[in-house]
C-alpha positions in Angstrom: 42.5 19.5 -19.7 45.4 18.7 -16.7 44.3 15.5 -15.3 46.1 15.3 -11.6 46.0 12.0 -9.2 45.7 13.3 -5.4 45.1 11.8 -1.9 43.6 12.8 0.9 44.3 16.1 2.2 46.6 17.5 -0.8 46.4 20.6 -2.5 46.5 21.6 -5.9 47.1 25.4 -6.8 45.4 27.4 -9.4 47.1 30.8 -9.9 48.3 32.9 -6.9 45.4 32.4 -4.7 43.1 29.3 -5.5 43.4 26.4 -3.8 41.4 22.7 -4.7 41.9 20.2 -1.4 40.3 17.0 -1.9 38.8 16.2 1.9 36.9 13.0 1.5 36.6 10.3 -0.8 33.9 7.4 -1.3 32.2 4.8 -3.2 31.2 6.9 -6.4 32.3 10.6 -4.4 34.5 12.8 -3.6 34.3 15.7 -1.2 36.9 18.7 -2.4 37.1 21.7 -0.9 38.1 25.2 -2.6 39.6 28.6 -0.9 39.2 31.3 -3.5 39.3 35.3 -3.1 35.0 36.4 -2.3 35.5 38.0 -5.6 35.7 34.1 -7.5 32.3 32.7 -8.5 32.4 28.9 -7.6 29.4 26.8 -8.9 28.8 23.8 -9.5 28.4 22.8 -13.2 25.1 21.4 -13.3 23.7 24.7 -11.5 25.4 26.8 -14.5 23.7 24.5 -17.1 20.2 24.7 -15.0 20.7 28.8 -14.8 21.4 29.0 -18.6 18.7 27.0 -19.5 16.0 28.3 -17.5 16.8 32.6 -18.9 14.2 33.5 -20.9 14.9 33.8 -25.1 14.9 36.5 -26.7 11.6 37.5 -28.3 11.8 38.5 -32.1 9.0 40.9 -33.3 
């Protein structure tokens, strides 16, 4: 994992067309946002974990 230190309003840039800005920082948050091609699935991490977890299993006759 690349750990990076940034302040307000910089940018970091992920390949030729992702960009991670952090907006807004705060006692226990921070508000980034992301510009990403339409074609990028963004989500947040605990939404993956809750998706994956709530598909049904496979039955097995």
């Amino acid at each position: 994992m690349l750990v990076l230190s940034r302040k307000l309003q910089e940018k970091i840039k992920i390949g030729d067309d992702i960009y991670i800005q952090i907006l807004k920082t705060g006692p226990g948050a921070v508000r980034v946002g992301i510009e990403a091609p339409e074609d990028v699935p963004i989500v947040r991490d605990e939404l993956n974990h809750e998706s994956t977890e709530e598909e049904p299993k496979p039955q097995v006759a």
